[in-house]
Legacy VTK file of the C-alpha trace (Angstrom):
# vtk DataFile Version 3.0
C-alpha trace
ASCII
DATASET POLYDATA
POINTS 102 float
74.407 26.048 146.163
72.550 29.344 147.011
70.514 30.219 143.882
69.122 33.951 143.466
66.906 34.421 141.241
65.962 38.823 139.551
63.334 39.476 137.481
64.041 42.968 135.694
61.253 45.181 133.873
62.474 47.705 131.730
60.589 50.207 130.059
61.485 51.632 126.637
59.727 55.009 126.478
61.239 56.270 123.637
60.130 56.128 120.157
63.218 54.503 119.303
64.644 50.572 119.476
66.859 50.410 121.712
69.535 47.486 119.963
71.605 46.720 123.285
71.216 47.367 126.759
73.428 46.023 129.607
73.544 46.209 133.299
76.703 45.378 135.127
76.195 45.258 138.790
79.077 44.978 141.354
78.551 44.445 145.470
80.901 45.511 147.600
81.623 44.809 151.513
84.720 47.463 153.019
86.188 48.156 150.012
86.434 44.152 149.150
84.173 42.826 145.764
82.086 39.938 147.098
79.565 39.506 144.149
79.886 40.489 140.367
77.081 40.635 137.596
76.679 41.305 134.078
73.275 40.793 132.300
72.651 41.389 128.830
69.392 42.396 127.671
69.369 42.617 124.050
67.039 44.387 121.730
64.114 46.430 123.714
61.037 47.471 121.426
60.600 51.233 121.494
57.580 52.536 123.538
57.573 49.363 125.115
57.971 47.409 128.993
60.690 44.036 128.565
60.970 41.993 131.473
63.570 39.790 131.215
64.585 36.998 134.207
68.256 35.703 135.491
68.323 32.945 137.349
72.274 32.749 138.371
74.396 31.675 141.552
75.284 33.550 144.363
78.933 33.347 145.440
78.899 31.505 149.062
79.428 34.055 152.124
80.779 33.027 155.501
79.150 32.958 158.620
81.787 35.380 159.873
81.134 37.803 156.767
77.617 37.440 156.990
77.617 38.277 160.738
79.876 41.366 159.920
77.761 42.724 157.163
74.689 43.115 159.653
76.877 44.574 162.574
78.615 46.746 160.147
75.216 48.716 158.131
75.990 50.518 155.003
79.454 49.368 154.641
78.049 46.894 152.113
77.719 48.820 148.759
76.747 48.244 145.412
77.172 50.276 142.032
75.311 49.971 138.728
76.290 50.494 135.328
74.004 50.953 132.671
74.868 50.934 129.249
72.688 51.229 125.261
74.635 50.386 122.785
78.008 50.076 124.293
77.718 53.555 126.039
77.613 54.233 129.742
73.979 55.871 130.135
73.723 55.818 134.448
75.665 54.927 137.330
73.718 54.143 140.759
74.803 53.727 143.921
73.592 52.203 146.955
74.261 51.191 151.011
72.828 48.673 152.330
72.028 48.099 156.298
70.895 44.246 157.016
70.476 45.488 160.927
66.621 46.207 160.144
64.428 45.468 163.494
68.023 45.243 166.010
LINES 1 103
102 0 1 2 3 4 5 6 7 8 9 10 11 12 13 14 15 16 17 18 19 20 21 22 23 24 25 26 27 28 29 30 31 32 33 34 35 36 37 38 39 40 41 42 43 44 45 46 47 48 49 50 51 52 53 54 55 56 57 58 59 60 61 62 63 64 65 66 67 68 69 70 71 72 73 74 75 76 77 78 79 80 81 82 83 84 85 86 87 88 89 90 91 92 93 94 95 96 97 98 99 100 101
C-alpha cells in the first residue's frame, strides 16, 4: 500500500469561529479522476492557526500512467473546493509537470 501522509495549517483570522470547514480535493490526469479527497476540519477558533493531519491511502497508479503523467506535463490537474459551513468559499486550480530536471 502507498500511504501519503498532509499536514494542513489553517489560519482563522477572523474574529469569528468558524463551526465547519471542509476541503474536497479532486486530481485529475486527461480529463480521467485518478485520486479523490474529502477532509473535514471541524470547528477552527477565531483569530487562531489549526493544523490538522490526514494520514490516508493513495489509490495505486500504473507504471504506464505514471510514465505518461511525466511525458505528458500539466495534463495532470487538480481542483479544490473549500467550503465554511456548508458554503463554497474558493475554488483553486492547479497543473502539475513531474518532467522537472528532463
Amino acid at each position: 500500500k502507498q500511504w501519503y501522509q498532509r499536514r494542513v495549517a489553517i489560519t482563522a483570522g477572523g474574529e469569528k469561529p468558524v463551526n465547519s470547514f471542509r476541503m474536497i480535493e479532486r486530481h485529475y490526469y486527461k480529463d480521467q479522476v485518478i485520486k479523490s479527497f474529502d477532509f473535514d476540519f471541524g470547528f477552527c477558533i477565531p483569530s487562531s492557526v489549526n493544523t490538522c493531519e490526514h494520514i490516508y491511502d493513495l489509490p495505486a497508479l500504473s507504471q504506464d500512467i505514471m510514465r505518461e503523467m511525466v511525458q505528458n506535463p500539466f495534463q495532470t490537474k487538480s481542483d479544490s473546493f473549500y467550503f465554511v459551513d456548508g458554503k463554497l468559499i474558493m475554488h483553486n486550480k492547479a497543473d502539475y509537470a513531474y518532467n522537472a530536471g528532463m
